[in-house]
N, C-alpha and C positions, 0 to 999 in steps of 0.2 A: 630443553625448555620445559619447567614444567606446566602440569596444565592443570587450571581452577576450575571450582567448580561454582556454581551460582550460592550465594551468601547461604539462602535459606529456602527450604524447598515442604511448605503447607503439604503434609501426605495424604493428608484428606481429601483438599483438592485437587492431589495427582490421581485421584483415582478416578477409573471410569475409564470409556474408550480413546484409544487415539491412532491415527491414520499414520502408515508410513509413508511418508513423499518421497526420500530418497534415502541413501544405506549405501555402505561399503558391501560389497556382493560377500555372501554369506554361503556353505554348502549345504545348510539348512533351511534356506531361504531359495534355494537354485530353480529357475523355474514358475515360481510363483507371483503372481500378483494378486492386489485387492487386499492387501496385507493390514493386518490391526493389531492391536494391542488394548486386551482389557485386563485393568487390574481394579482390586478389588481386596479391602481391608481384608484380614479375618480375627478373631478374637482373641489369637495370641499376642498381637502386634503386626504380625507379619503381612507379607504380600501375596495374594492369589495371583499369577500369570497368564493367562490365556492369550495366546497367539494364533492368530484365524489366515487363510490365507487361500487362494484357490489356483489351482497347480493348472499351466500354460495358459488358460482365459479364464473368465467367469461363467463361462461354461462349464470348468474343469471342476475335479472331485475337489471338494472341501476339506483342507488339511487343517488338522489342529493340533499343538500341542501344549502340554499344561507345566510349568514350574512354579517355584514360591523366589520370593525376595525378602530379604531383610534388611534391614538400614545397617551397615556398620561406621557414621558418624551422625551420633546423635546430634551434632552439633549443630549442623546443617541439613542433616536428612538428606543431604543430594548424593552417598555416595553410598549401593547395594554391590550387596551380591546375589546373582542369580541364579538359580538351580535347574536347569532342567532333566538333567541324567545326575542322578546323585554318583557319585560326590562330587562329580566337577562345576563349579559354583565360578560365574564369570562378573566381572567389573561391570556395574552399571552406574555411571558418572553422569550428572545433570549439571551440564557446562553451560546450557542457555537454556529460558525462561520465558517466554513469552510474561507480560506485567498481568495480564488477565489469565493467562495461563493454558493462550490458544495455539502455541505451539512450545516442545521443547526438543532439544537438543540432547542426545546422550552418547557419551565416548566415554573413553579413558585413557590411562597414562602411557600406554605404550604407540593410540593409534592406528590400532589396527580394526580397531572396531570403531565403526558413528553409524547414529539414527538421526534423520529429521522428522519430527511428529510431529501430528496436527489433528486439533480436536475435529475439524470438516476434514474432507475427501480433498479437498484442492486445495494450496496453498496462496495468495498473494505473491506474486511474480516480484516486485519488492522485494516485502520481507525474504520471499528466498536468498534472492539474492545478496541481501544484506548480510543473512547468515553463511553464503558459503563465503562471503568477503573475510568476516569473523574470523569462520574455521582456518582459512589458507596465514591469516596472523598467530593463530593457535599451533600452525606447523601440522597441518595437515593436509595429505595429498587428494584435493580437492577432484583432481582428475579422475580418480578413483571411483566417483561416488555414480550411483545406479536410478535415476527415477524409479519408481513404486506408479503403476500405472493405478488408478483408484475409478471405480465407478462417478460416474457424475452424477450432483445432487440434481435429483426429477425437482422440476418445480411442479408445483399445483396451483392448476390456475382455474 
């Protein structure tokens, strides 16, 4: 089956931080919660990466690592590759969208990789749910998939 990605993906407004809620388990990711994603133009075209993350609680030491992106369909903009140890460059597919662009979604065509992202710490119980509904129609093993435990937003009162 293969798998789409979303029409048209504004890069401008991808950028900036986004929370991971849940993820296929990663051995780069083992261990950690409180996980982000900041990206961030730079002036060749490309994508700044930064990946934050803190190892057994948020007590734990603060791990970071830094790769770039590139768009390889201008067409869409939804479909990079990622670098973080050069030269191995991995699939970054934007298959859902949030319409304001408060969460998205990123796999690719084999499946072995998905993120659910979101621009707050906690996602709508809903909308998750709506989206792992999606993914299991996209032919993806839904079982698979790991919540990202995320700090809660303090309110101030």
């Amino acid at each position: 089956m293969e798998l789409k990605t979303v029409d048209h993906v504004d890069v401008q407004r991808y950028m900036g931080t986004w929370y991971e809620i849940a993820k296929f388990p990663q051995r780069f990711e083992k261990g950690m919660v409180g996980i982000t994603a900041e990206y961030s133009l730079l002036p060749d075209g490309k994508v700044s990466v930064l990946n934050r993350g803190y190892k057994g609680d948020f007590n734990g030491e603060m791990k970071t690592i830094k790769g770039k992106a590139r768009v390889v369909d201008p067409k869409t903009n939804a479909k990079l590759k990622v670098t973080f140890f050069w030269p191995f460059a991995g699939n970054y597919w934007i298959i859902e969208l949030g319409k304001d662009y408060e969460y998205a979604v990123v796999g690719e065509a084999s499946r072995k990789y998905l993120w659910v992202l979101s621009r707050s710490p906690q996602m709508d119980g809903d909308v998750y749910d709506g989206i792992i509904g999606r993914l299991r129609e996209k032919g993806f093993d839904v079982s698979k998939l790991e919540k990202n435990h995320q700090k809660p937003v303090e309110k101030v009162t």
